[in-house]
N, C-alpha and C positions, 0 to 999 in steps of 0.2 A: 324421110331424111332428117338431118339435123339441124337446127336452126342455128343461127350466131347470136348469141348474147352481144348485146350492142351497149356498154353502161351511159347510163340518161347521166346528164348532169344535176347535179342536186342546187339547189338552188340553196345558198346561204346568207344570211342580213349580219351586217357587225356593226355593234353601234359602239360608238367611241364613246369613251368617259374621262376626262382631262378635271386641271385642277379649275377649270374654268365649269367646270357643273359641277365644282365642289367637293372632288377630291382634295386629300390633304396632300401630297405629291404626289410626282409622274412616275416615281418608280415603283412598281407591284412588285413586290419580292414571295406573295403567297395568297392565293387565295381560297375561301370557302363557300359552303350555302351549309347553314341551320337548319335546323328542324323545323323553323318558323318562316323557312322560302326566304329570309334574309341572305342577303350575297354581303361577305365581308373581305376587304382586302387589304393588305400589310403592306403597308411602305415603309419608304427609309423613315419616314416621320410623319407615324400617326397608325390608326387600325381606324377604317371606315367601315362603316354599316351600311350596304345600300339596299334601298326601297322601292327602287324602279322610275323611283321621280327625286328625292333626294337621298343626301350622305349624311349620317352621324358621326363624328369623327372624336375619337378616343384618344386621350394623351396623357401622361402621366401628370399628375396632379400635385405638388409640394403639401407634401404635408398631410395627405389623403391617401390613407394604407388601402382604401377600395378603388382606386385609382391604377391604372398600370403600373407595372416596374419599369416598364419605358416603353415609348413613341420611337425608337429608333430602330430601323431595324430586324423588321417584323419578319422574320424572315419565315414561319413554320404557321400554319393554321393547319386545325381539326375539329372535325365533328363527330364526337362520338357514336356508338349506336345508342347510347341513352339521352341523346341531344345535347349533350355538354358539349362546348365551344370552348378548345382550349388553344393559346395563343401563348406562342413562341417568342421573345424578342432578346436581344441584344444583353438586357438585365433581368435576365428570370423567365419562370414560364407563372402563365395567367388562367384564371378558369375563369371564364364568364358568368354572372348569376344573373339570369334575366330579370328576375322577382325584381332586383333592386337595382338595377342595371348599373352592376357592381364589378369587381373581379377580385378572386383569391388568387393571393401571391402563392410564390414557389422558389426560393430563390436558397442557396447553397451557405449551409454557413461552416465553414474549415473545425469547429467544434464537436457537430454533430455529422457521424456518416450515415446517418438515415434521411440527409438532406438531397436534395439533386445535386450531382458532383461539378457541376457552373454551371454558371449565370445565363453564356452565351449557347440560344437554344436554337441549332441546327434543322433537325426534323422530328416530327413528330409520326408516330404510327400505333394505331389500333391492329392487334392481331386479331386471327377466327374466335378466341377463347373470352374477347371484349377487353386483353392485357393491353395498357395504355405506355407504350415507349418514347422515350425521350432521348432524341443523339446529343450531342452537347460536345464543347471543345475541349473537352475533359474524360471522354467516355461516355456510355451508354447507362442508361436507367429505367429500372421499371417503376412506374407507381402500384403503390399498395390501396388497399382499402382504407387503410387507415389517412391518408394522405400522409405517407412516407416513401421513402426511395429505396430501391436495392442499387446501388452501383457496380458496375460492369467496368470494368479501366484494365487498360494494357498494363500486360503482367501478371493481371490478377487471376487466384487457381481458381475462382468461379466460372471464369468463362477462357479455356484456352485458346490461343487464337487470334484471340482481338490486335488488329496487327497495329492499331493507329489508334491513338486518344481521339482523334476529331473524327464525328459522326454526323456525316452530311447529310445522309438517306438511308433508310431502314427499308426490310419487306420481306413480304412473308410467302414462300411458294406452297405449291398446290398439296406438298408432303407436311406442310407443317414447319420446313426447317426456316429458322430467322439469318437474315443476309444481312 
């Protein structure tokens, strides 16, 4: 005969993290884990680095270009496939340098169009090919190697289609095709 699949219950633990163990605020707007088992999360204000017993807490520095472009906001975290940490906010996108536990800016200047097309950084995505995307309240972007930008913006005859300059969420299905 046949038997019935009967499903067990899975047993799960959730352990809280408030700004009372040292978060920098209560609102997580994005989170990641590193190549170095670091778990980092985005608030409205601040990027925290957790270690399973304490938070490092990241914020933009006056005056200090290895510093964030801002603490506000965090709304996009990534982790590359070559362990890069790169980090979304409100003013600019970030790349993490652990060597010096640093960040390189990315930020839009109306000058140059091989900038990222603004500031405010929506989501972030890595496709199959290792291509590193950027959604933005301005249109979409790819990073180069050289750390430059191609921009994608409604209207534009590179990419027809793009129905809306704000790009919330990016992704890649099973053919290849980018959503």
């Amino acid at each position: 005969g046949y038997g019935t699949a009967i499903p067990q219950k899975e047993k799960k633990s959730f352990k809280h993290l408030t700004v009372e163990d040292g978060l920098s605020q209560s609102s997580v707007l994005s989170i990641a884990q590193d190549s170095m088992g670091f778990m980092w999360f985005g608030t409205k204000d601040g990027l925290n680095k957790y270690n399973t017993r304490n938070f490092e807490i990241y914020k933009r520095e006056r005056g200090k270009r290895s510093s964030l472009t801002s603490a506000q906001n965090i709304n996009a975290l990534l982790t590359d496939s070559k362990g890069n940490l790169w980090v979304g906010t409100q003013k600019g996108l970030n790349k993490y340098l652990p060597e010096s536990n640093s960040f390189k800016r990315f930020v839009t200047n109306p000058k140059k169009t091989n900038t990222i097309s603004h500031n405010i950084i929506r989501s972030l995505f890595e496709d199959k090919s290792g291509q590193i995307w950027v959604g933005t309240d301005s249109g979409l972007n790819k990073l180069n190697k050289d750390d430059t930008f191609i921009r994608f913006q409604k209207g534009d005859v590179n990419i027809p289609g793009l129905a809306h300059q704000l790009v919330k969420s990016i992704y890649q299905d099973y053919k290849g095709l980018m959503w």
